[in-house]
N, C-alpha and C positions, 0 to 999 in steps of 0.2 A: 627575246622581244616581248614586252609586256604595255599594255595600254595602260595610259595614265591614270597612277591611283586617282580615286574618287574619295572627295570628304566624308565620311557615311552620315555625317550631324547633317549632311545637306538633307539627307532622307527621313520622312516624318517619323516619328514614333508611333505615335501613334494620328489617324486621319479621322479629323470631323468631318468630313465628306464623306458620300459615298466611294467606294473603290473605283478606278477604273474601268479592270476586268473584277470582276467574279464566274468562275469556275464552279461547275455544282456535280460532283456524281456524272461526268462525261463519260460517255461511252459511243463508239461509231463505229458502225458495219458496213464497208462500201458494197454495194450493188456487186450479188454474186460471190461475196465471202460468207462464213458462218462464224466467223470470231473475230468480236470487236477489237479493235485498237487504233487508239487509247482503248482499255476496258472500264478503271474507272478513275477519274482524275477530277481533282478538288483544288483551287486556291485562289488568293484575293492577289490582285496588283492596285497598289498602290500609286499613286503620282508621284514622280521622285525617283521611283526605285528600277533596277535594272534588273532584271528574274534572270536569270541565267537556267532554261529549258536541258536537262543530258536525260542520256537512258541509249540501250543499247538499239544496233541497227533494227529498224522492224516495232520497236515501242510504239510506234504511232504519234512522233512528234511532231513529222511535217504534218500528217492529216490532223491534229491539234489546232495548228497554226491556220489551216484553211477556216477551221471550223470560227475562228475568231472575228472572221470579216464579214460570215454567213457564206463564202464562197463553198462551204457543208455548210446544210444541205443545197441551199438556191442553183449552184450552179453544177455541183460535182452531186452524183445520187449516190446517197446515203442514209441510214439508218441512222437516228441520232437521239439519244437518250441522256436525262441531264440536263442541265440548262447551263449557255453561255448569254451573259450579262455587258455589254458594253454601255458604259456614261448610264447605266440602268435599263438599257436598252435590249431586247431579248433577240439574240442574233438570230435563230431559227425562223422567225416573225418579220424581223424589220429588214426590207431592201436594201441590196446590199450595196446604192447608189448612196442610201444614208448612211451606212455603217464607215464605208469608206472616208466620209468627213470625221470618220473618229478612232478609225484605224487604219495607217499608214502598214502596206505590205510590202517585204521584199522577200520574191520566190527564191527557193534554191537554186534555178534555172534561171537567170536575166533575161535569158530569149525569149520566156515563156511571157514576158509583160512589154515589150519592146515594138511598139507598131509605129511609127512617125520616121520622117524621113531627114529632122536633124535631133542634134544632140537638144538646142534650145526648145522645140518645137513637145520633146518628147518630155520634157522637164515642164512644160508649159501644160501639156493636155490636159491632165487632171485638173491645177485650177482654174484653168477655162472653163470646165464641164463643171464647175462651181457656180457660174457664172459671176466670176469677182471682175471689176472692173478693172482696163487692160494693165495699164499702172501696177495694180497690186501681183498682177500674173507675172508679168516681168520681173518686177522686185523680187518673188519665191522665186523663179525661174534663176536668175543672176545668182542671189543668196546660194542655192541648193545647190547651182554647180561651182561655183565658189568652194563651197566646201570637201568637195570631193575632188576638187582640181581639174573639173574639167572644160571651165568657162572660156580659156581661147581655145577650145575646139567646138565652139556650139555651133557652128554653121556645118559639120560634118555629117554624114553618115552616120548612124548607130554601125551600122555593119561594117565600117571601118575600125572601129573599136577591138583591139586583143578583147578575150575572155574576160582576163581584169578589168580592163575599163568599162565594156559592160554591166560589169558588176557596182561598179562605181556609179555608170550612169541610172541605174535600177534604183538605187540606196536615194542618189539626187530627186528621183521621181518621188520618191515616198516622202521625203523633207519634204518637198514643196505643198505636199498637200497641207499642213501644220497641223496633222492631227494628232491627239494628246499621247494615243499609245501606239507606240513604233513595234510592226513586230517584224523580225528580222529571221530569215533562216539560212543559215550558213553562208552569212554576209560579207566572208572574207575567203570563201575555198577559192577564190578565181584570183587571190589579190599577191601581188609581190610584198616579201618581209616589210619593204618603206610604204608600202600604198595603203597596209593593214593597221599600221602605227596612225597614218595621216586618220583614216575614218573612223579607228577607234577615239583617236583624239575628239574630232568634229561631232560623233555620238555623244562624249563625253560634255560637252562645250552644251549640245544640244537639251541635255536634261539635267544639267546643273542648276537652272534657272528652277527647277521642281514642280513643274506645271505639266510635266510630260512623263512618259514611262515609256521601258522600252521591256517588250521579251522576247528573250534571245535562244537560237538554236546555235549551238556550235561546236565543232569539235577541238580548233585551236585552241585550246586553253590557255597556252603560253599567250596570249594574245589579249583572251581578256581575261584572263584572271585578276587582273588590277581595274577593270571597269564592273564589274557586278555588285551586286550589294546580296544577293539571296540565289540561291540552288534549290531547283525543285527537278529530284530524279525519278524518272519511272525506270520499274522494270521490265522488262522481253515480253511478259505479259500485258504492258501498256499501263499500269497502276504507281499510284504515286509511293513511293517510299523512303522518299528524304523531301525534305523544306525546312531550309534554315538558312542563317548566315553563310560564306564560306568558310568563316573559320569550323562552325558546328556542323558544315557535311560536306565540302572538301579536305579540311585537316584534319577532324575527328572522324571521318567517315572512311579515307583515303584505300584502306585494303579492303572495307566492303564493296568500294565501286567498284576497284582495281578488278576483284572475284566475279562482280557483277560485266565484266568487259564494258565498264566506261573509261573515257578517258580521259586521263588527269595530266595536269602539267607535267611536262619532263623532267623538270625539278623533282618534282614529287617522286615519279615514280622512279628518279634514281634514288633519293632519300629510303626510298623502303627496300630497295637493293643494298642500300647502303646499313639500313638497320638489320637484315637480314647479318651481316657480315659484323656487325658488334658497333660500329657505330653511335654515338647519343646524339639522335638529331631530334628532339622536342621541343618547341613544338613542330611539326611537318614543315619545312619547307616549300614552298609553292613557284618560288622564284629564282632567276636565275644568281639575283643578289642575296636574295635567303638562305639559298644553298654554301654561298661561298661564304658568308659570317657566319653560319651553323658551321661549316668543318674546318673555319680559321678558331674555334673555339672550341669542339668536340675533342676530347683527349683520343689518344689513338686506342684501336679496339683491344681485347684482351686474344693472343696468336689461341685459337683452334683449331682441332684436326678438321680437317677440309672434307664438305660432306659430297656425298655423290651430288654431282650437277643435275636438278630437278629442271622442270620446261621453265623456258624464259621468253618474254613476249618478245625477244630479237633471234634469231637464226643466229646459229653460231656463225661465225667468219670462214670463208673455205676459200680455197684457191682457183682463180678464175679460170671457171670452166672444167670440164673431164682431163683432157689431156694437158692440164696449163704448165706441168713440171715440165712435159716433152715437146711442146709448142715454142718455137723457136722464135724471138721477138720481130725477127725478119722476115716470120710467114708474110705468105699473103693475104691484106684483108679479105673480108665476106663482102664487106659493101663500101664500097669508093664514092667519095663527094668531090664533085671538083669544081670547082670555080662556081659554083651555085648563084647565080642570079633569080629571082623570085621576086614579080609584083601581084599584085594582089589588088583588083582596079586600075586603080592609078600611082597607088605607093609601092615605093619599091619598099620590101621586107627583111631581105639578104640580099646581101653584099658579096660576092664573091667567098661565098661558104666555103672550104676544105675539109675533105676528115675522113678518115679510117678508123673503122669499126672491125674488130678480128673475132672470129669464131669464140662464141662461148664469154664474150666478155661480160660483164655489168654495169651498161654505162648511165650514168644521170645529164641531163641537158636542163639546164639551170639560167634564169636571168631575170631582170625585171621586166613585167607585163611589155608586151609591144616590143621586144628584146627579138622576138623572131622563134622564138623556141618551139610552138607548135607548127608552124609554118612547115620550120623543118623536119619535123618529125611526118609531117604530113608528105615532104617532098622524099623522102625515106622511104616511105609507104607507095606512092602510087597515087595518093587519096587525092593530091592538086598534083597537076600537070605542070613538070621540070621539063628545059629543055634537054633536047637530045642529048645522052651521051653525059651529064654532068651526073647522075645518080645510076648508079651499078650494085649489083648483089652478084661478084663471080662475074661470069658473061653474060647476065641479061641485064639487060637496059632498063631500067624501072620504065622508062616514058615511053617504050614502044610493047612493054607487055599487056598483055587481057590481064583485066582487071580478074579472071577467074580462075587465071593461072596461075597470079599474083598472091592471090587468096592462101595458096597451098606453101609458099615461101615466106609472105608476111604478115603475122595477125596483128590486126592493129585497134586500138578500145579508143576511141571520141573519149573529150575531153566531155562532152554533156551525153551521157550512153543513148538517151532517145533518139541522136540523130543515127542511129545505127539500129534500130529496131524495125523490121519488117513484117512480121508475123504477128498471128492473133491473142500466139500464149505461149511460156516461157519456153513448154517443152520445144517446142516447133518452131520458135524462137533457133534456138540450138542444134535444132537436128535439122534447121536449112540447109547449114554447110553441109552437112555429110550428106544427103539424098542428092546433090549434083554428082557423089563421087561410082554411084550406083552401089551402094552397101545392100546388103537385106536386110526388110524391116527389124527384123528381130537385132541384126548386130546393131542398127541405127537405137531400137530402143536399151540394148544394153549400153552404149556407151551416155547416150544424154542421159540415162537415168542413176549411172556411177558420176557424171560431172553435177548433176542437181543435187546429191548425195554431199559433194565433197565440197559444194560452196551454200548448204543449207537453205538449199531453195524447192526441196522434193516435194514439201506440201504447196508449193504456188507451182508445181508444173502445170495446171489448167488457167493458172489467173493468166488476164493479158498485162504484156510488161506496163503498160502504161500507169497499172494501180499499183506497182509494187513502192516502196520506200525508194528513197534515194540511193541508201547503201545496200540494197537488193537490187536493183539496177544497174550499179555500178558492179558488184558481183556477177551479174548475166553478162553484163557487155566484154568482162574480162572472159567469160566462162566462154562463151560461143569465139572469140581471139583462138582461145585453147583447145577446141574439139577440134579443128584438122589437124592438129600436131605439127604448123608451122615451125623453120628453125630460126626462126627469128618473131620474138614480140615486140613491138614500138607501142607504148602505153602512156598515155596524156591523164596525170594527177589519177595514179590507177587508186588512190586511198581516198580520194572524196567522196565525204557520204559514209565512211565505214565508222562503227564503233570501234574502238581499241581491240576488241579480239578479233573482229574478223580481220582489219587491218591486218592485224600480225598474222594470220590463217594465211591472207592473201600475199604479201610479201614473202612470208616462207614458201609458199608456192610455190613465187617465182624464182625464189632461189635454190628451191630443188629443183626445178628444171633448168635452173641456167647449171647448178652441178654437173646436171644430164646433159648439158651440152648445148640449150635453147640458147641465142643470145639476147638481151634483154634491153628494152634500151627505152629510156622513162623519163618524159618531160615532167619535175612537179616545184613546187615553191615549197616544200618542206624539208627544210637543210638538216634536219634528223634523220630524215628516211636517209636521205644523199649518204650522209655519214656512215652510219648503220652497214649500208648495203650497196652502194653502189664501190667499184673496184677503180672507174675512172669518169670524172666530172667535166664535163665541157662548158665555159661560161659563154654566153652568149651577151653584146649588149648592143644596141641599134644595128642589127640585122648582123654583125660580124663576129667570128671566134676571138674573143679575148683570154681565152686560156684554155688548157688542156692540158689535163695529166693527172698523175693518182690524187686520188680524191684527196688523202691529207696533206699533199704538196698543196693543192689550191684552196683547202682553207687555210691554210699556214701563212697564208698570206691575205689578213686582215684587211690593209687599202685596198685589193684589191675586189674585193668581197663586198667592202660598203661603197667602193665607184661604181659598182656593177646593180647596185640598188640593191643587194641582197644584206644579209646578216648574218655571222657566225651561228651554227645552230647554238641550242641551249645549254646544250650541257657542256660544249666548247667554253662559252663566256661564265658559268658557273665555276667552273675548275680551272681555268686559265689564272696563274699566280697562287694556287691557292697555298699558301706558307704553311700553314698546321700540319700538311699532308701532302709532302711536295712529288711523292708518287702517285698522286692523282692527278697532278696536274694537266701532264700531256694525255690523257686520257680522256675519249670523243667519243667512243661508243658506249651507250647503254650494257653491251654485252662485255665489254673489256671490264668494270666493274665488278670489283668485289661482291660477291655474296648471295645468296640463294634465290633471289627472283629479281626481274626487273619491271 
């Protein structure tokens, strides 16, 4: 799935205007750190153009992006060195009541900007607080949700809203205001395969006209690789060290990002798996249609001795679970769903759920936004109240256990990690769970300071979670999951927010402990991860199971996939037919793949 290519003649050559943004030598220290990031970042956006923001987790992209509207310094404290520029405007200086008429924000969090009590109302506030007259409020208001499809629900609820649509309704807020630069930060982690197509389209539509700019955080690349015009990457140290076209630094750049743990299309980094193994695929492939007319036309490789297997950003394949050779398919499951009913207010969410989960499995729970997928991951957990008797782990009852007893059977990571953060700082963050269990301080401090060690967060054990990155946060929220040694994880979108290597750190994780015997079980919208790693997929679609069973049975079955709102992952639709190389065809995981890295 790729957003619709963009004309790039629509985008100026060069501007007799001033730029939109200008970036000068940026640098910010939040309140309480000693090293800035960003450290130091420099560049012009243009009207027209679509910047495309990477750099690995911890770069300092979301605090970039605050720093854009003045929300750094004005509202968040911060050290800030450099100058940001808006319409000419010095973002440090000018209130950020004004700035806002000239930059449209979407947080990584939706909840974090969502206060109104309908959909219309919340679409409306900003240009009310314009004071445009009511006419023109409603017109933005209709247009913005219009676009994002969520105009017959505007009499509802924000809080009735899946994740996804949230995120929809956040994107509608920032249209409405019509300011000239959209800036967006991971616009689509909350959205189904179909919901991510619909916005990148409507972003697309939205700055075609060339009177607007948008820049963009993301990790989906598959998504928007066909909507960008320019890449600007920092590195770990926060410093810019790529700007350019995509073709001049995603295709000519593609193994320095790769080394740098950013993330590139799937395409891509099957193409350099693929080059590794003898391959001509030049120029780099990006797409999942690139990929298939590069190897319906690449002669086949010249046979060489096969080298030792070096690391690969996917976990090799293993068999489900410790015991899964001597696991009898008639065991008993671990945890029983039965007839599952779930409202949520006033809507009902599931429908008479089913399902058996066995010791040691790897399961993925999959569907389009509002599908019911965290619901149930949540009714699994403990975290919302199942009736009696429909959710079991063994003989306890999810809905009559202590939430504290529960804690030590299932660790379970929020789909947004702040709604799970209680403490003042990461370490103590972490070592909450274990001082319920009376440990001594010393084993308490050995074990949180081998889990801060292993998810690269040992120098922020004093920050509080609140200032860490998004994918530092989402790292803690899984890391504290994992310090009681639950035997069972239920994980909501556990890779949002990461850069390519820790992703891959963190799903190997959890595949060596599902080896060990943890069972795992992971609501996300990234039918790569699914592929990859999960051992058995559940679709879910308006609240009911519409499938179950090994994962390459249920994408094997294409209708089934695109009824469900979902999409074939990437490298499924790249290699499917492909004739040059018909032993690639059936071939879905990164890992299954010829050749020395992925």
């Amino acid at each position: 799935m790729t957003a619709p290519a963009r004309d790039a003649s629509a985008v100026p050559a060069a501007a007799s205007a001033p730029p939109l943004l200008r970036v000068r030598d940026l640098a910010i220290t939040h309140e309480g750190e000693e090293v800035a990031t960003p450290a130091s970042v420099t560049f012009d956006v243009e009207a027209g153009e679509v910047v495309l923001l990477l750099g690995p987790s911890g770069s300092g992209k979301s605090t970039l992006t605050l720093a854009l509207n003045g929300l750094i310094p004005h509202a968040v404290p911060a050290t800030v060195t450099g100058t940001v520029e808006v319409g000419g405007r010095d973002a440090a200086t000018t209130p950020v009541s004004v700035l806002s008429t000239h930059v449209g924000m979407v947080f990584q969090d939706p909840d974090a900007q969502l206060v109104t009590g309908t959909l219309l109302d919340e679409v409306a506030f900003g240009p009310e607080n314009l004071r445009l007259p009511v006419a023109d409020v409603l017109a933005r208001a209709e247009d913005a949700l219009r676009r994002v499809g969520l105009w017959e629900r505007r009499a509802e609820n924000p809080d009735r809203l899946s994740g996804g649509g949230r995120q929809r309704l956040a994107i509608a807020c920032a249209l409405a205001m019509g300011s000239p630069l959209l800036v967006l930060d991971e616009p689509t982690a909350n959205l189904d395969p179909q919901g991510i197509e619909e916005v990148y389209a409507a972003l697309a539509e939205l700055v075609a006209a060339g009177d607007r700019a948008i820049v963009l955080v993301e990790h989906n690349l598959d998504a928007a690789v066909g909507f960008v015009d320019r890449v600007v990457v920092l590195d770990a140290a926060g410093r810019v060290v790529a700007d350019g076209s995509v073709d001049a630094v995603l295709r000519a750049r593609a193994d320095e990002l790769h080394d740098r743990g950013v993330w590139l299309p799937i395409s891509a980094i099957a193409a350099l798996r693929l080059r590794q193994a003898g391959f001509v695929l030049d120029p780099l492939p990006l797409t999942p249609d690139e990929l298939h007319a590069a190897l319906d036309a690449a002669p086949a490789p010249e046979p060489a001795p096969a080298p030792e297997p070096p690391p690969s950003t996917t976990a090799p394949r293993r068999a489900q679970g410790p015991d899964a050779a001597q696991r009898p398919d008639d065991a008993p499951p671990l945890i029983t769903v039965r007839d599952l009913h779930l409202r949520r207010g006033r809507v009902d969410v599931l429908h008479g759920v089913s399902l058996d989960i066995r010791a040691g499995e790897f399961v993925a729970v999959v569907g389009a936004n509002g599908a019911g997928k965290t619901s149930l991951l949540q009714a699994i957990a403990g975290v919302v109240p199942a009736p009696r008797g429909t959710v079991r782990m063994g003989e306890l009852d999810i809905a009559r256990t202590h939430a504290r007893r529960l804690a030590t059977r299932i660790g379970f990571v929020f789909q947004n990690p702040e709604h799970q953060f209680i403490a003042h700082t990461v370490f103590d963050e972490v070592a909450h769970g274990l001082r319920g269990r009376h440990l001594s301080d010393d084993d308490i401090r050995e074990r949180v300071d081998s889990l801060l060690a292993r998810f690269g967060l040992t120098e922020k054990a004093r920050t509080h979670p609140f200032l860490l990155s998004g994918g530092q946060k989402r790292r803690l929220s899984v890391g504290t999951a994992l310090v009681a040694g639950a035997p069972v994880l239920a994980l909501d979108e556990p890779t949002f927010g990461q850069d390519r290597a820790r992703a891959d750190e963190l799903l190997s994780l959890l595949q060596e402990l599902n080896r060990d015997g943890t069972t795992v079980i992971v609501v996300t919208h990234d039918m790569q991860l699914v592929t990859e790693y999960a051992d058995r997929t559940v679709v879910l679609a308006d609240g009911r199971v519409v499938a179950n069973g090994p994962t390459a049975e249920v994408f094997s079955d294409a209708r089934l996939i695109e009824r469900s709102g979902l999409r074939l992952p990437p490298l499924v639709r790249a290699l499917q037919n492909v004739t040059g190389h018909p032993e690639l065809a059936r071939v879905a995981r990164l890992s299954d793949l010829p050749g020395a890295r992925a």
